[in-house]
C-alpha positions as CSV (number, residue, x, y, z in Angstrom):
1,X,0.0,0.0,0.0
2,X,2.7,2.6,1.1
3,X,4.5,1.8,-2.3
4,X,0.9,2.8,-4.3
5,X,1.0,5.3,-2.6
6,X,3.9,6.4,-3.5
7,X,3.5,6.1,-7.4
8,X,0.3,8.0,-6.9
9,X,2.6,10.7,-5.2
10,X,4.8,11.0,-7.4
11,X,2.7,11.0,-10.5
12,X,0.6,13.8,-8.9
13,X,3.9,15.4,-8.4
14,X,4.8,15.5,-11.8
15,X,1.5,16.6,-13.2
16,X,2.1,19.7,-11.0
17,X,5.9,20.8,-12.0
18,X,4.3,20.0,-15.7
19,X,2.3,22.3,-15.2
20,X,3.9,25.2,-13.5
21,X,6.7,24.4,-16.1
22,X,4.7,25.2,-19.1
23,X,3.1,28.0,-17.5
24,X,6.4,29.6,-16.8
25,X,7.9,28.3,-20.2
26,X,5.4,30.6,-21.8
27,X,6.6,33.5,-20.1
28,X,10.4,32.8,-21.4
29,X,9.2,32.7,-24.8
30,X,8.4,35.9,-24.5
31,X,12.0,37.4,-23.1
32,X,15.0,39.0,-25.4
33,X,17.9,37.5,-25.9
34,X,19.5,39.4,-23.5
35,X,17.2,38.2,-20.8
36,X,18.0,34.7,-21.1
37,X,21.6,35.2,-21.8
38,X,21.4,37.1,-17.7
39,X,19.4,33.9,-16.5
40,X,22.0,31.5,-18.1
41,X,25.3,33.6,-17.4
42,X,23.6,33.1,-13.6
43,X,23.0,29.6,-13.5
44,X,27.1,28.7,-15.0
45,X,28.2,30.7,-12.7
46,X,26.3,29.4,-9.6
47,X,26.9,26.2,-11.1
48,X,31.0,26.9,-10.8
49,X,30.6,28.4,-7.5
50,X,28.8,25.2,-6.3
51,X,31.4,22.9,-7.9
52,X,33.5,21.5,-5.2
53,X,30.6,21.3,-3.0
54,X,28.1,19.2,-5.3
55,X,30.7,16.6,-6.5
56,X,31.6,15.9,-3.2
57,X,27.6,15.7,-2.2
58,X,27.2,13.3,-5.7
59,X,30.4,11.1,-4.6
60,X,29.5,10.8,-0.9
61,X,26.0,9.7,-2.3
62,X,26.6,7.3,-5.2
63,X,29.8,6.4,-4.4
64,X,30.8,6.5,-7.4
65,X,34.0,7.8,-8.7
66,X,36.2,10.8,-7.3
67,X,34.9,14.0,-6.0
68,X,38.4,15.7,-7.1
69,X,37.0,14.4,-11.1
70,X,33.3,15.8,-10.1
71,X,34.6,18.9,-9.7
72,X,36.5,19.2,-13.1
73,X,33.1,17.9,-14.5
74,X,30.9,20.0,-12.9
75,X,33.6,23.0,-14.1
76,X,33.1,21.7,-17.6
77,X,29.2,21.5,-17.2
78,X,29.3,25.0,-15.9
79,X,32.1,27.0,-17.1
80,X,33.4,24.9,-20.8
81,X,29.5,24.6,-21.9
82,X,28.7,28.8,-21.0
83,X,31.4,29.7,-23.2
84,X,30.4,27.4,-26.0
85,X,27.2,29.1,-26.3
86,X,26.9,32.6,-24.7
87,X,27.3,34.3,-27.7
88,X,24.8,31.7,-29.9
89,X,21.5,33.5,-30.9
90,X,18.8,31.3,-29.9
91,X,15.7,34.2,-30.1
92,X,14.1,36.0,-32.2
93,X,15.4,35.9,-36.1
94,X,18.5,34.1,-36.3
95,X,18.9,34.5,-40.2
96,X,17.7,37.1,-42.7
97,X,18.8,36.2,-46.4
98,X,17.8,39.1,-48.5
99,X,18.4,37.9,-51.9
100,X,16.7,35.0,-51.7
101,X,13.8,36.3,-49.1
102,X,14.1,33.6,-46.6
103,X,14.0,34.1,-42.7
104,X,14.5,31.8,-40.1
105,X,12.9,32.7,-36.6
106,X,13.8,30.4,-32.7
107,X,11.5,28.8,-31.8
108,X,11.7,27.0,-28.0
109,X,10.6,23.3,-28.1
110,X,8.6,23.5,-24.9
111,X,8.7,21.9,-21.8
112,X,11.7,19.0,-21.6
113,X,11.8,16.0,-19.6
114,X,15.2,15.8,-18.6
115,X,16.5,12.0,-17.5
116,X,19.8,12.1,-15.0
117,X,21.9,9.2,-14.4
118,X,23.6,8.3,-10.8
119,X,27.4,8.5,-13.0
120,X,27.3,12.2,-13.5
121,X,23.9,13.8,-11.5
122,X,25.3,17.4,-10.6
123,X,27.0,17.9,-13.9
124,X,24.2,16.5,-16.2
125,X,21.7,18.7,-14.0
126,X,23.7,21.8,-14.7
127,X,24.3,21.3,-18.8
128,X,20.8,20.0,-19.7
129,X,19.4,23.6,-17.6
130,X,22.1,25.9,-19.3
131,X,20.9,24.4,-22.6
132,X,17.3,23.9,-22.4
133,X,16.8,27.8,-20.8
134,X,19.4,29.0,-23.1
135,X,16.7,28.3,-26.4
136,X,13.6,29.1,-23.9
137,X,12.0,26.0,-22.7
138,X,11.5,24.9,-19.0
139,X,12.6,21.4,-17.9
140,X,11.4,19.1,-15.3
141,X,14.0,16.9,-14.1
142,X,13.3,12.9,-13.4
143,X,16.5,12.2,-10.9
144,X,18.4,8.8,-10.5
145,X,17.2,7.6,-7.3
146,X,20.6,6.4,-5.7
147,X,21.5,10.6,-6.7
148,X,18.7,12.4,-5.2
149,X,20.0,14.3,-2.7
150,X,23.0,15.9,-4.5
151,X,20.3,16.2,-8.0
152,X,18.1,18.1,-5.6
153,X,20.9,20.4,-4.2
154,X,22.1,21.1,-7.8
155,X,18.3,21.9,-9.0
156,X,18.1,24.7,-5.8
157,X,21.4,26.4,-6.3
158,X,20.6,26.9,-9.7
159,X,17.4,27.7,-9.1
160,X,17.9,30.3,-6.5
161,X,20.3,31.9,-9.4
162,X,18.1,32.1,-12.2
163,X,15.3,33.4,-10.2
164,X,17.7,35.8,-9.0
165,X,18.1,37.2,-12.5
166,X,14.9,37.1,-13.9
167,X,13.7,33.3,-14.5
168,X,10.1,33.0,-13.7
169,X,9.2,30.0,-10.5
170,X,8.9,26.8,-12.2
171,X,11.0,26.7,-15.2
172,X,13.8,24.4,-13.6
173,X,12.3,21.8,-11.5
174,X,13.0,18.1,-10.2
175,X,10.8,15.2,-9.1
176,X,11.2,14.7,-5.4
177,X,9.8,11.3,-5.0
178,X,11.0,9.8,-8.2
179,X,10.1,6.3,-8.9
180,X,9.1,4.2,-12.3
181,X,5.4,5.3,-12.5
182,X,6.3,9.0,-11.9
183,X,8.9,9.0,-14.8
184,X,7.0,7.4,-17.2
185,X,4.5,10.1,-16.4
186,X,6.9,12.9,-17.3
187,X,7.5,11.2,-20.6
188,X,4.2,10.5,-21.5
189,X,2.9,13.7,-20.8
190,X,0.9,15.4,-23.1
191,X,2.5,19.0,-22.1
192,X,5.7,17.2,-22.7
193,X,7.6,18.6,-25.6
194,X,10.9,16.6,-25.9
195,X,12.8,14.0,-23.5
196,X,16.7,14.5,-23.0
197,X,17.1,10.9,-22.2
198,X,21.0,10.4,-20.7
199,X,20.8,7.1,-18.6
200,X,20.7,3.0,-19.1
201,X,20.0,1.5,-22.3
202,X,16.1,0.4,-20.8
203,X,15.7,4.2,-19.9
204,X,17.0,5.5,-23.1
205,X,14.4,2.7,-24.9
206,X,11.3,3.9,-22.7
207,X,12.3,7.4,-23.7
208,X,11.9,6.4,-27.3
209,X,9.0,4.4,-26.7
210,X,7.0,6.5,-25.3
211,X,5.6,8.7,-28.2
212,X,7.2,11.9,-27.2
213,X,9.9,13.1,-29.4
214,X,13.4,12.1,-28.0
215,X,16.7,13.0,-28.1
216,X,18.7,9.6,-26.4
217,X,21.8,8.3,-26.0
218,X,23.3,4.8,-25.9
219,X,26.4,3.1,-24.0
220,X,29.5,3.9,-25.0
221,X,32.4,1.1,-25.6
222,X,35.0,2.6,-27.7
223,X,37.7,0.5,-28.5
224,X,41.9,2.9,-28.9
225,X,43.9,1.6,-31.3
226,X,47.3,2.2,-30.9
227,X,48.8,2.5,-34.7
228,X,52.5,1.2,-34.9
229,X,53.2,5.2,-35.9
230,X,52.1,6.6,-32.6
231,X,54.0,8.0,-30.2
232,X,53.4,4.4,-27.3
233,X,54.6,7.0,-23.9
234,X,51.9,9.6,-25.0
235,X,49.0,7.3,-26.3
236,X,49.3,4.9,-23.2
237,X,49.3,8.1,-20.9
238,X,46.2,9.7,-22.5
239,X,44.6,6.3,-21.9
240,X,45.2,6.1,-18.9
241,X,44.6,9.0,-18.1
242,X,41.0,9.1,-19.5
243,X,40.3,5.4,-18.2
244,X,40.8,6.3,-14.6
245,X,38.9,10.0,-14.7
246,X,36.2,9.6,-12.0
247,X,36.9,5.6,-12.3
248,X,35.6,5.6,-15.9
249,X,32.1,6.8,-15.4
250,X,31.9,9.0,-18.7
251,X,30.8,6.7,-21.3
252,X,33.3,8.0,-24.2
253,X,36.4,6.6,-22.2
254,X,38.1,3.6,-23.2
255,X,37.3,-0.4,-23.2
256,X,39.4,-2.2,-25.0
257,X,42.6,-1.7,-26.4
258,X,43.8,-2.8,-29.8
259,X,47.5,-3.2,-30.8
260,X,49.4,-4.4,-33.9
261,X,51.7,-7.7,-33.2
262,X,54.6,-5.7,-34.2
263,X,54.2,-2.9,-31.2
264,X,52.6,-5.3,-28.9
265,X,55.9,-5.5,-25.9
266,X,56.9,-2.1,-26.0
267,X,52.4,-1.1,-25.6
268,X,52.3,-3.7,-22.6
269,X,55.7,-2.5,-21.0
270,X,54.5,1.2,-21.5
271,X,51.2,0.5,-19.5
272,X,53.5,-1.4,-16.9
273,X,55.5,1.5,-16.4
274,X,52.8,3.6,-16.3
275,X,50.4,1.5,-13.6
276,X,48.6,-0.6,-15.7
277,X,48.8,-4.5,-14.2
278,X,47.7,-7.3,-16.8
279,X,45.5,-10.0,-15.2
280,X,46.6,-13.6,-15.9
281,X,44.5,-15.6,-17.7
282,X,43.0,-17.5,-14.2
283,X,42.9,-14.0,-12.2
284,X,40.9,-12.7,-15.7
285,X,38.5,-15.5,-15.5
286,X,38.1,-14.3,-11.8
287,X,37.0,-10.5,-12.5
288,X,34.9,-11.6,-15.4
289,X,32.2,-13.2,-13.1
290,X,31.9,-9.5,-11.5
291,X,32.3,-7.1,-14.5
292,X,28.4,-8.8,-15.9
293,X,25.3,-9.9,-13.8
294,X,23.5,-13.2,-15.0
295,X,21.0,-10.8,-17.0
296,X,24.2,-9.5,-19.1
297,X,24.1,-6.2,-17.8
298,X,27.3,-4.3,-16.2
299,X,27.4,-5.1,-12.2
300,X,26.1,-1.5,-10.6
301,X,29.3,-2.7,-7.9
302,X,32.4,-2.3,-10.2
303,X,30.4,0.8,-11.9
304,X,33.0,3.8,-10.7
305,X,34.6,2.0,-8.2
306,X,38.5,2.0,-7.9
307,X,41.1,-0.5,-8.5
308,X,41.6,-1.5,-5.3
309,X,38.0,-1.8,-4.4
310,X,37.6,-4.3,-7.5
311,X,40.3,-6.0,-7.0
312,X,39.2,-6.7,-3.1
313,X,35.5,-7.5,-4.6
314,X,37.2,-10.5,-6.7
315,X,39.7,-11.2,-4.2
316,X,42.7,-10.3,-6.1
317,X,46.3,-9.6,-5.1
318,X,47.4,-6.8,-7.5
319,X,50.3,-4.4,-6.9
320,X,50.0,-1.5,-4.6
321,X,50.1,1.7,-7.3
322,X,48.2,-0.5,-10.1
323,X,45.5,2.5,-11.7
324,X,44.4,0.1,-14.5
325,X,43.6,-3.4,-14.9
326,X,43.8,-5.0,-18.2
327,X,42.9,-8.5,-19.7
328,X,44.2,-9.9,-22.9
329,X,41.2,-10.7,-24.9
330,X,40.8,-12.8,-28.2
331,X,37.0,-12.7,-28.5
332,X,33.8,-10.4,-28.8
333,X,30.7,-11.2,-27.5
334,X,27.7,-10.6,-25.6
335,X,28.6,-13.2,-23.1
336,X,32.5,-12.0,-23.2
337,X,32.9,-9.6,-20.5
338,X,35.7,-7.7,-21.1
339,X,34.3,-6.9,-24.7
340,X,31.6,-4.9,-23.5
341,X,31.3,-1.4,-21.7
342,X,32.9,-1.1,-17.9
343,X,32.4,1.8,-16.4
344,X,35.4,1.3,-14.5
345,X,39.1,1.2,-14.7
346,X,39.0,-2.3,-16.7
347,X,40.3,-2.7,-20.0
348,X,40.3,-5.6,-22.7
349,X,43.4,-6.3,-24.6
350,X,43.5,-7.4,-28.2
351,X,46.5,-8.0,-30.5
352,X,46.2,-7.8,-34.3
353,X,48.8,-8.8,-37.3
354,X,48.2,-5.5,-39.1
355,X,46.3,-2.2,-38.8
356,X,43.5,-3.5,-41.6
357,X,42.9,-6.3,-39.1
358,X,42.7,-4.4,-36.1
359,X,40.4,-2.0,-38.1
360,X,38.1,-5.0,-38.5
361,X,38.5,-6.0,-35.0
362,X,37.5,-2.3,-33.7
363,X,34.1,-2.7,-35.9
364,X,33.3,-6.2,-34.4
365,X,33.4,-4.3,-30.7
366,X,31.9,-1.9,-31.8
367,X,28.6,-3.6,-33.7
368,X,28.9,-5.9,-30.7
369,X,27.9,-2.5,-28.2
370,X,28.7,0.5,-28.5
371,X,27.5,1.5,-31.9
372,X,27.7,5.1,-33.2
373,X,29.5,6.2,-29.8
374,X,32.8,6.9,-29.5
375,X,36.4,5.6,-30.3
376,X,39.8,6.8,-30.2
377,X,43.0,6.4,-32.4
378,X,46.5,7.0,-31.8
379,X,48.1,7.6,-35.1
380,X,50.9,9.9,-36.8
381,X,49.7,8.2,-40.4
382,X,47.0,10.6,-41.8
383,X,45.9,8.4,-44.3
384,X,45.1,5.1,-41.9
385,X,43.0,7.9,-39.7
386,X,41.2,8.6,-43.1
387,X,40.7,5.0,-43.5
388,X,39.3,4.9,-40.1
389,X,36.9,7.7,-40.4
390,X,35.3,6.3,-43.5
391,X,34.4,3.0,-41.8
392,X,34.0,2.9,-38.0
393,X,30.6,3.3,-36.7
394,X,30.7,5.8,-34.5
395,X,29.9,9.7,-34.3
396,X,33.2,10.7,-33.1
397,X,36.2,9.1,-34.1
398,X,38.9,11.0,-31.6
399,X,42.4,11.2,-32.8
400,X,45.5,11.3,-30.3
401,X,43.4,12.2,-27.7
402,X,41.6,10.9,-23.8
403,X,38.4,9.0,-25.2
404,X,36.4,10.6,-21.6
405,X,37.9,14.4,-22.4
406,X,37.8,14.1,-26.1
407,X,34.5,13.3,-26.8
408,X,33.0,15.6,-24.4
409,X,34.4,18.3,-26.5
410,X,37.1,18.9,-23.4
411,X,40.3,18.2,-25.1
412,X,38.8,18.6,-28.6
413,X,37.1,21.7,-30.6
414,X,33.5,19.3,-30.4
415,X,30.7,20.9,-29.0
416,X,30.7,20.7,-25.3
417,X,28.5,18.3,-24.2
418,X,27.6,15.5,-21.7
419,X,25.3,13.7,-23.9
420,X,26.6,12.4,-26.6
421,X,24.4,11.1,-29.7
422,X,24.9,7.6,-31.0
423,X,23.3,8.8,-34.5
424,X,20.6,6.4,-36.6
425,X,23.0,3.2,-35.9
426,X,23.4,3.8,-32.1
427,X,19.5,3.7,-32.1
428,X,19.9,7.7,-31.9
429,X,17.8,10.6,-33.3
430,X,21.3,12.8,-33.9
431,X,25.0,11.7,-33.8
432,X,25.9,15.3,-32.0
433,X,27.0,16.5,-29.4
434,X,23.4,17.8,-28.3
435,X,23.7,21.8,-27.7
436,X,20.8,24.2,-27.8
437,X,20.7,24.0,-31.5
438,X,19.1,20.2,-30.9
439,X,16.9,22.1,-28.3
440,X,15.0,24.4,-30.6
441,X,12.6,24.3,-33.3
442,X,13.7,26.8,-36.7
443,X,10.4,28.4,-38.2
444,X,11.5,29.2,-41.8
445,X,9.3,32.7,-43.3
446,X,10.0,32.3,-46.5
447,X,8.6,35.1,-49.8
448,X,7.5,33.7,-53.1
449,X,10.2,34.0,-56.2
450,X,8.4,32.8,-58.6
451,X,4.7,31.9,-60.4
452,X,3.4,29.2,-61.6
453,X,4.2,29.9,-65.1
454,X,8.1,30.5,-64.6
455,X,7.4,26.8,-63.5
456,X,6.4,25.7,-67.1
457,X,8.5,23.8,-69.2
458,X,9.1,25.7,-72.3
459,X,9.7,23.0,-75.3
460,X,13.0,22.8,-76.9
461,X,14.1,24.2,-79.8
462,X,14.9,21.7,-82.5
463,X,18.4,22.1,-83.9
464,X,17.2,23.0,-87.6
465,X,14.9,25.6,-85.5
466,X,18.1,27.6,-84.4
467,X,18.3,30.0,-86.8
468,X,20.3,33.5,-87.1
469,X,18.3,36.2,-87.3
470,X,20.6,38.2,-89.5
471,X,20.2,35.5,-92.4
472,X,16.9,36.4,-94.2
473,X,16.9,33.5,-96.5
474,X,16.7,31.0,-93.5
475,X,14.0,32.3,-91.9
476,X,11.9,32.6,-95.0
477,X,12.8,29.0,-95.5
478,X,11.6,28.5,-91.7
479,X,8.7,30.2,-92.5
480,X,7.7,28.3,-95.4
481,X,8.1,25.1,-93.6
482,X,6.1,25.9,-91.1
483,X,3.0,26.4,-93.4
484,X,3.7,23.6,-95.3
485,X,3.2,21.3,-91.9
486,X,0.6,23.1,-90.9
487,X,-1.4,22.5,-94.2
């Protein structure tokens, strides 16, 4: 009874922040540019001023990752993602093309339903506000319940910012008693406009399920292949580095790595050096019953969790210093566990006999999960990359570069973003980085050019009908020829 009761609360709940939402939404759409641009120069900077505080409140809560890592994120979230858009006109006429008479006009998609995973609450929180306010819609939040306290903490400081500098009451709000019934509410609602769906796979497929337009994203496992050209002490670094940033909880970082036979020693002695320990083949049979449940999902217990805390959870003896552990891997499967995404510092190892064939291998992870995400190349040989970018299936293909910080647009001129499309073959509506620009509607005015009879075919001139004017004998012979048909 107390757990009806609790759906019934929390669906009732949601109805309400729907509907302040939209009723405060309408009031944005009437503001300048200049207005919004106040309420979201407000809401980055209360969201940089917060920064320490909310990634410690989101690590102490979820336990997930580092709280020195949460506030670098919640930096980028705040700080990176203002400065990507301040200047971006998102009301109002945004083109005028005189020649051609076409205008295009902003217009705000609505109220958005914005999903927030337990891996990243504070910073998803403060990017999906910046960008849905920044184009003129309200958004209701649906929290991850294992994040709620540090979700709700983010939601008021921002709040209390941008109401500060204008926003009206109930443009940012957050479910308080979130459950299943409650969320699917939000989604389904007919006020709805648009889900921002960042989460599991089964909460990205409800968002597109449940008729509301969608923008979601799926799980990342992006393979690095380190080409025989690349610089190993750099590439190995960045890998590193990226794999253990808040314990791997951004799904562009790393899963596997691929190597060709010929640079295989001086890779593995580079990650030796460097921290990285490589299982044996009985002590990687011993992780692999932890890294997937029986239901082939990832095991929430490894999900951000350090090395040493994994390697106590599968009763492992690993050196003290060890940041990374890897597995040498042969196969790619469903059912092989180090071939799918870990959001933790685990990587698979695979060795190939030539670039081509660890091209091929990078597509077989990558079909197998992961599709349309994310991978990352180390290369100095321009035209393998080229190779590479005409065949992977992925959105962003990251050259000598961190997989987490590259394809957040961090490290990289991408748009700054902490959802990442998986475009049409990640099961995604967009392969972008989503910004405002995916957050707003274009209404196109557009002034007639022509009439209906500049649309008429006129019929050809026959060859023999080509005539010059300044020859009189041809035309008379024209003109005789005509009558002649005609008779």
């Amino acid at each position: 009874m107390e757990a009806l009761d609790k759906d019934l609360r929390s669906i009732q709940e949601v109805r309400n922040l729907i509907k302040n939402a939209k009723e405060a939404q309408a009031k944005l759409a009437e503001m300048s540019q200049e207005q919004i641009d106040k309420i979201v120069k407000a809401i980055a900077d209360a969201g940089y001023e917060h920064r320490e505080k909310l990634a410690k409140m989101a690590n102490e809560e979820t336990g997930f990752g580092r709280w020195q890592d949460k506030i670098i994120k919640n930096a980028f979230a705040s700080k990176q993602v203002y400065e990507s858009m301040k200047d971006m006109k998102t009301v109002g006429v945004l083109k005028e093309d005189k020649v051609n008479k076409i205008m295009e006009v902003a217009v705000p998609v609505g109220v958005v339903a914005g999903l927030i995973p337990s891996t990243n609450p504070t910073s998803t929180v403060i990017y999906k506000t910046l960008i849905a306010l920044k184009t003129g819609n309200s958004i209701v939040f649906s929290p991850h319940p294992n994040a709620l306290k540090s979700i709700l903490e983010t939601v008021k400081v921002i709040n209390e910012a941008a109401k500060q500098a204008g926003c009206p009451d109930g443009a940012i709000a957050v479910m308080t008693v979130p459950t299943i019934q409650g969320t699917d509410q939000l989604m389904k609602h007919k006020d709805v406009a648009l889900i921002l769906a960042t989460g599991g796979t089964a909460m990205v497929k409800a968002a597109y399920s449940s008729g509301t337009p969608a923008i979601g994203v799926g799980p990342g496992n992006g393979p690095a292949f380190i080409e025989k050209s690349a610089n190993i002490p750099l590439s190995v670094k960045r890998i590193m580095d990226s794999k253990t940033f808040d314990n791997g909880t951004i799904c562009a970082s790393e899963q596997s790595v691929v190597v060709e036979a010929c640079s295989k020693d001086a890779v593995v002695a580079e990650f030796k050096k460097q921290g990285g320990y490589f299982l044996s083949t009985e002590e990687a049979a011993q992780l692999g019953k932890f890294i997937m449940r029986a239901n082939g999902t990832m095991n929430p217990q490894i999900v951000g969790k350090s090395v040493d805390h994994i390697a106590k959870l599968a009763n492992l003896q690993i050196p003290a210093g060890t940041r990374v552990l890897l597995a040498e891997e042969t196969r790619v499967g469903h059912n092989v566990p180090y071939s799918r995404e870990k959001l933790a510092p685990i990587l698979a190892f695979y060795t190939e006999d030539s670039w081509e064939a660890a091209c091929e291998r990078c597509i077989e992870i990558l079909n197998g999960e992961g599709a349309g995400h994310t991978m990352v190349i180390h290369s100095e040989n321009e035209e393998i990359v080229r190779q590479f970018a005409l065949k992977k299936p992925v959105s962003r293909l990251l050259v000598n570069t961190s997989g987490t910080l590259g394809g957040i647009g961090a490290t990289t001129a991408l748009v700054p973003a902490l959802t990442l499309g998986c475009g049409a073959v990640g099961g995604s509506s967009t392969s972008d980085n989503i910004s405002p620009l995916n957050l707003m509607n274009i209404r196109r005015v557009a002034y007639g050019l022509k009439e209906l009879e500049d649309l008429v075919e006129q019929a050809p001139q026959t060859k023999e009908e080509v005539i010059d004017p300044a020859n009189a004998e041809q035309l008379i012979n024209m003109i005789v020829k005509r009558i002649l048909a005609e008779m």
